[in-house]
N, C-alpha and C positions, 0 to 999 in steps of 0.2 A: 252734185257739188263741184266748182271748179275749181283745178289746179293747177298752179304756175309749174310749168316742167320741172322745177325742184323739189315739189312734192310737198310747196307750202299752200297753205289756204291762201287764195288770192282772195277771196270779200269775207267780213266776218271775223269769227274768232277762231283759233288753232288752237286745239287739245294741246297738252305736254306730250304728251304721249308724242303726237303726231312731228312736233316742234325738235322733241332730242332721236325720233327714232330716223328722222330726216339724215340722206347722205351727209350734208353739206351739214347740218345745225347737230353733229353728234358729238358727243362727252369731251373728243381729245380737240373739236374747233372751239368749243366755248373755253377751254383750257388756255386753249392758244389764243383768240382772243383777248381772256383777259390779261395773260401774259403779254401781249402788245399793246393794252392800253394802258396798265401799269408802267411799260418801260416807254410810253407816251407814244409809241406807233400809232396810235392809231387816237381820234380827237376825243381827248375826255368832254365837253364843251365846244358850243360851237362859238367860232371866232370871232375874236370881235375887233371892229376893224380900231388900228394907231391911230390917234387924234394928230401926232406928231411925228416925220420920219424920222425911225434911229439912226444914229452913225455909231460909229467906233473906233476907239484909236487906243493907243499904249500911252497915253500921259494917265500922270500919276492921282488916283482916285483916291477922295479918303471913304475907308471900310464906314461899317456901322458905330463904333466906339474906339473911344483909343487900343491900339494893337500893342499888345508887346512884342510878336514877330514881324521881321520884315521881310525876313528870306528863306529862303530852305533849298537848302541839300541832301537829297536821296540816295541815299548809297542802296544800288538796287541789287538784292541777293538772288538773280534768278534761277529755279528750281528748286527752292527748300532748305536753308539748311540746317541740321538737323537742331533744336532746340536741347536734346536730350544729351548730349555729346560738346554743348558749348555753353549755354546758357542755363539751364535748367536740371540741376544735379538730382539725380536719382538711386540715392547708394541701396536704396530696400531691395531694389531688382535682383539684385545678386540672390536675394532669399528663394528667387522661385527659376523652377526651371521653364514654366506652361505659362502663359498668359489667362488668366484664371476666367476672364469676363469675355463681356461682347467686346468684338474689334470690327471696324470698320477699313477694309483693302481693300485698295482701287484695282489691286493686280493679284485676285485671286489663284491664279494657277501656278504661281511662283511665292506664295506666303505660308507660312507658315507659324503656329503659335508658341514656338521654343524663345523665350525671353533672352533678349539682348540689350546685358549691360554694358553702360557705356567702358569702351576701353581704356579712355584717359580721362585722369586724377584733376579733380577743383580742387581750390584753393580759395580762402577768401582773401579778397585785394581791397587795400585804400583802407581809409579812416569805418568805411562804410561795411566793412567785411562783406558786399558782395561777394557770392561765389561766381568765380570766371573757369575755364576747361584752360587745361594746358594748354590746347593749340591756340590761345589766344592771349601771349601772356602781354602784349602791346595794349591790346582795351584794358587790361587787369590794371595797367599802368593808371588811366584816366578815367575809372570808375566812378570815382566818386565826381565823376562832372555828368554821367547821364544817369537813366532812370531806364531798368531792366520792365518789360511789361512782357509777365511769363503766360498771360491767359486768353492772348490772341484767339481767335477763329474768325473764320468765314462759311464751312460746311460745307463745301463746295468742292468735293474729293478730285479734280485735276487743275492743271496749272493751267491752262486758257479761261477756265471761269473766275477761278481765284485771282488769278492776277486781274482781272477785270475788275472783279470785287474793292481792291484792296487800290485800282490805278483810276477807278470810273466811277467806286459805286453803285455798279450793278454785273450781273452778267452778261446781260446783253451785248454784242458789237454794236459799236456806232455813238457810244457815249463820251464826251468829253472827260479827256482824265485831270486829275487834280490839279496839273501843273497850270493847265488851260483855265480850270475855274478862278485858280489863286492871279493871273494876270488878266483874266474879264473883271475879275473884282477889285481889285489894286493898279493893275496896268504898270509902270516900269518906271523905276528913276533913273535909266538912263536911255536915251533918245537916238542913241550910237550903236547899241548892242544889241541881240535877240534880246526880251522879256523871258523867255522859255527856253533851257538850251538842253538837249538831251547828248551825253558826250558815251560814245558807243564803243563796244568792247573790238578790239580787232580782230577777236575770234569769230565770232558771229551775230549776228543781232538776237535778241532775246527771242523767245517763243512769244506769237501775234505781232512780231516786227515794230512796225510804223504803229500799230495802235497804241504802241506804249506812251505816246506824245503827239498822238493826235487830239485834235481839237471836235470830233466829233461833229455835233450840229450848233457849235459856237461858232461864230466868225470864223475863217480858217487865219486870221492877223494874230490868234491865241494859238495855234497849234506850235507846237516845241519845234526848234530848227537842230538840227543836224552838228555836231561837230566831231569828225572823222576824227580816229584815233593817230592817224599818219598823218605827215605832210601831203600834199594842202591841207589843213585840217576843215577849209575852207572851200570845198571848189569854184573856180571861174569867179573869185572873189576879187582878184588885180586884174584890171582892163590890159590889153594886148597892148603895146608901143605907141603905137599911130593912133590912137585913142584916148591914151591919158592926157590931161590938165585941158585945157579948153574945149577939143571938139570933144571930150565925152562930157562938159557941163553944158555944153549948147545940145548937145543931143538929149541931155535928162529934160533941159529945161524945155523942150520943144514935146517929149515926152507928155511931162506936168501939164502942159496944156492941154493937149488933146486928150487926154485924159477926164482932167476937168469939165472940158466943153461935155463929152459923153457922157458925165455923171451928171449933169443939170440936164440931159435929154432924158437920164434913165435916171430917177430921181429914186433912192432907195434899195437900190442895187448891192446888198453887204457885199459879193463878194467881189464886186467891182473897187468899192473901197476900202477892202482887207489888201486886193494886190496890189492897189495903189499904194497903200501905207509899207507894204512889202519892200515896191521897187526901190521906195523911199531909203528904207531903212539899211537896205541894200547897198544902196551908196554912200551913206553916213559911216556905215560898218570897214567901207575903204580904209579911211583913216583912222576908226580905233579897234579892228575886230586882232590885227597883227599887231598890236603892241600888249591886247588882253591876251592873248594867248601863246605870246611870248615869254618861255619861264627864265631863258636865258640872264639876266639879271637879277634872279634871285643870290640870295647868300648860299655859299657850301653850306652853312651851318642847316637854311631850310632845305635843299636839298640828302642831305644826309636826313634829317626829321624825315621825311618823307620816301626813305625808301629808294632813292635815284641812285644810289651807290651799289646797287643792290641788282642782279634781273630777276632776281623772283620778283620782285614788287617796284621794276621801274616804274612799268608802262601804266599801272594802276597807283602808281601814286604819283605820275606826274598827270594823270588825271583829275586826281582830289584834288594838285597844287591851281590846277587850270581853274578848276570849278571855286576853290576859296579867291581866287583874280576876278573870277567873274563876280563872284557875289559885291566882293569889295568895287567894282564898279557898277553898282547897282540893277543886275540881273536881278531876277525877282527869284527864280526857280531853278535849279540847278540838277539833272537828275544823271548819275553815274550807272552805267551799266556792264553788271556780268555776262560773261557769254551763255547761249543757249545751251540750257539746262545745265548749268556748270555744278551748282549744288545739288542734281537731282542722281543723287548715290545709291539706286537700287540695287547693284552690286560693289564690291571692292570696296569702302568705304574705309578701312583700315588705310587705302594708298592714299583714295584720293582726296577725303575730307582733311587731312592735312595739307595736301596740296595746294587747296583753295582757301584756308585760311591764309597760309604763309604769301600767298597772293595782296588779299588783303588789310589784314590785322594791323598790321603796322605803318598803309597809305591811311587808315578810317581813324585811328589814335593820334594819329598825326594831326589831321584834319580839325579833328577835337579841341587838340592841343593848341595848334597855330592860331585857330579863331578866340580861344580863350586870351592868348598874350598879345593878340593885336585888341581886344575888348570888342571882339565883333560877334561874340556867342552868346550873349546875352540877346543880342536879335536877330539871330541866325537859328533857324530849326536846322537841327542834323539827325537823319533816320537812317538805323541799319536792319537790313531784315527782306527779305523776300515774300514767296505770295504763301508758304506753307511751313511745316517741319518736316519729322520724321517720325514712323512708327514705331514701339517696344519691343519690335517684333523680328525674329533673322527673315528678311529675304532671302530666295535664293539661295539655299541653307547644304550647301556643297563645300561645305570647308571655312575656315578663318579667313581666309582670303578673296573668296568670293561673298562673303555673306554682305549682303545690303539693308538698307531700308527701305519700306514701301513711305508715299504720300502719306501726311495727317494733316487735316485745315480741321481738326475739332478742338486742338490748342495746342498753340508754338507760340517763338518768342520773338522780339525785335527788341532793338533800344534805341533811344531820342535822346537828345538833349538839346540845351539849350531852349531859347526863342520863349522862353518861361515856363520851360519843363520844371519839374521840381529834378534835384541831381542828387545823385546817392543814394539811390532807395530802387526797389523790388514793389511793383506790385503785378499783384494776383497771383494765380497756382494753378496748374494742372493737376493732377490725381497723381498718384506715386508709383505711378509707369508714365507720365507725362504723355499720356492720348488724350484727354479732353480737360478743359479747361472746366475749372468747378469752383474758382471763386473769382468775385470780382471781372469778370467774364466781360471782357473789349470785341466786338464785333466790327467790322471794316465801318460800319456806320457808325459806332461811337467816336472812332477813331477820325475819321474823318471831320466829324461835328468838333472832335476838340480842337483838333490845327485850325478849323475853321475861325473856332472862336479864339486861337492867341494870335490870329491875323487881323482879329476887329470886325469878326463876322457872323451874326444870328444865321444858322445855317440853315435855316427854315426863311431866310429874306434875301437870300444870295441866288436871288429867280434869273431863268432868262425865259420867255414867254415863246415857245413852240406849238404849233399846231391848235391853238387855244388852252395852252395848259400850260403854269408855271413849274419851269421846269428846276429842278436844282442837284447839288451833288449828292446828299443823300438821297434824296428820290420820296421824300415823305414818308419814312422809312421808319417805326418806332428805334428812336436810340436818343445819347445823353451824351453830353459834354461832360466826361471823366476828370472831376473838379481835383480830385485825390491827385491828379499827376502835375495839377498845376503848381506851377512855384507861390 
């Protein structure tokens, strides 16, 4: 019988046997395989060729049905925080000392099953009697304008998958994250500004960096642009002296051409007309990217609103002030980020998880606030929350001081409002240690299918067509437009 040096049957039929017990064709490659055609690596179908070449741009597209969202701002909570200790009251825990069931730690050799209640007292706030956690008595203020959703997961016990989960809808690297879908699918009402602007923390960039606003295998004209927490906020964004007003319009326009001549030689070239639409946009941003990011001209009165009197919470709330500027000029996506691993409190937690509310709580209530009395929260999405919570359990179990949390993605919390959230209300529930979610249960893909659909989107027809396969952000993923949270 012959054999291809792999040890397959070259004529004829191959045994199973022969087929899995093969170097190359054994348990953990077909594993991996179909992990990569799943995540579309590899061709479900073969291609089939465009009738018509595509192009792409940032004008303004209408979704599948009327939207009641138009914008969103992400208030990104990176490394966890803790659900059980802010959002999600748990007064039973006191009753036990052991954690009586199975527990799920990503960091076994520092956990331990001695139950830890949380240290600070809820209160219910607003008309709504939500309960909110002391360190957070600013959102307690504007409760009753969003909607608590305590039964989160993704299962995904570390923060590089999870936040993929919750930014991309998968785990995989190399997927477009949501900011990216929400402007291939709407594109931008305004012509001056990014579409996508990711405004970064000046501590560090989040854990997986650039992937957070990357655009993946979409056009790279959809991936988030950059807005530096310092001045420039914009780099190499004002032309040099001797190049502003004329010779840098004869230079762009001489640019545009040769440009053009080389896209009618290279007919369908996307990334040829992503950077071209770039350079564009580039120079339009001249004139309005410094006036959008300009807070200067606000009232004392919004300044104070937001925390600028304040150094706990300048710098992040003259972030939230920038990002509510931008949306009012018609950005589409707005995403706010905390530094690397700020919320992720495996030890000290008593120091530091107030730390980092008092950071935020009072830029994100603001936020809430300002878009409700300009009437722009009605079609404005506003999301708080990161990729996980926190477990029931001492980390690190050397004193009150040192004691932490480990990771949980089996259920935590976040809240939204606006953009046709329903406001005032709770849903779902964790168990009564808040480690996994057990009713009403939101996965990153339900999650994602419902923003999709208050943007005017069937989120099974928001395709882009890769490698002969329609690709999209859930990923054809069983999950549900969570109708209970719509307004």
């Amino acid at each position: 019988m012959n054999r291809h040096p792999s040890g397959l049957v070259r004529r004829g039929c191959c045994t199973r046997r022969h087929f899995l017990a093969s170097g190359v064709w054994n348990l953990s490659s077909l594993g991996l395989l179909w992990l990569l055609r799943e995540e579309g690596y590899l061709f479900a179908e073969p291609q089939r060729p465009e009738l018509e070449p595509k192009s792409y741009d940032l004008k303004p597209k209408p979704p599948h049905y009327r939207p009641r969202a138009q914008a969103m701002i992400s208030l990104w909570m990176q490394g966890g925080p803790s659900h059980i200790d802010l959002l999600d009251p748990k007064p039973e825990m006191v009753k036990w000392e052991e954690f009586p069931g199975e527990i799920k730690y990503d960091d076994p050799a520092h956990a331990s099953r001695k139950v830890f209640p949380s240290p600070w007292k809820f209160r219910p706030c607003g008309q709504s009697g939500i309960e909110v956690s002391e360190l957070l008595p600013h959102l307690g203020q504007v409760v009753d304008h969003i909607t608590v959703i305590r039964s989160m997961y993704t299962g995904v016990n570390n923060h590089g998958q999870s936040i993929r989960a919750l930014q991309t809808g998968g785990i995989v690297p190399g997927r477009p994250t949501l900011g990216s879908w929400l402007v291939y699918g709407l594109g931008s009402e305004s012509q001056s500004l990014p579409a996508f602007v990711a405004l970064i923390d000046p501590g560090q960039l989040p854990v997986l960096g650039v992937e957070n606003w990357s655009n993946g295998w979409l056009p790279s004209l959809y991936q988030g642009t950059v807005i530096q927490p310092r001045e420039p906020r914009i780099p190499n964004l004002v032309p040099p002296g001797h190049l502003k007003g004329r010779p840098q319009q004869q230079a762009l326009e001489l640019l545009s051409r040769l440009n053009q001549r080389h896209l009618q030689q290279h007919p369908g070239e996307l990334e040829l007309q992503a950077r071209m639409a770039t350079y564009e946009l580039a120079a339009r941003m001249q004139l309005k990217a410094h006036e959008a990011l300009d807070i200067s001209k606000e009232s004392k009165s919004t300044w104070k609103l937001y925390g600028l009197d304040d150094p706990a919470t300048r710098e992040f709330g003259t972030r939230c002030l920038i990002a509510r500027r931008l949306i009012e000029r018609g950005v589409r996506f707005v995403q706010v980020y905390t530094q690397n691993q700020f919320w992720d409190h495996h030890r000290g937690i008593r120091k530091s998880l107030p730390a980092a509310c008092r950071k935020v709580d009072k830029p994100a209530a603001a936020l809430v606030m300002d878009l409700k009395q300009r009437g722009l929260l009605e079609s404005t999405v506003v999301h708080w929350g990161g990729e996980m919570g926190r477990l029931p359990v001492v980390q690190y179990d050397e004193g009150p001081d040192r004691a932490g949390r480990d990771h949980n993605t089996y259920g935590f919390s976040m809240w939204v409002a606006g953009g046709g959230f329903r406001a005032g209300m709770v849903y779902g529930a964790t168990d009564e240690f808040g480690h996994r979610a057990v009713e009403n249960k939101v996965s990153h893909h339900d999650y994602h299918a419902t923003l999709l659909h208050l943007f005017g989107f069937d989120h099974t027809r928001l395709v882009f067509r890769r490698n002969g396969r329609e690709q999209t952000l859930t990923d054809g993923k069983s999950c549900r437009v969570v109708r209970q949270l719509l307004a």
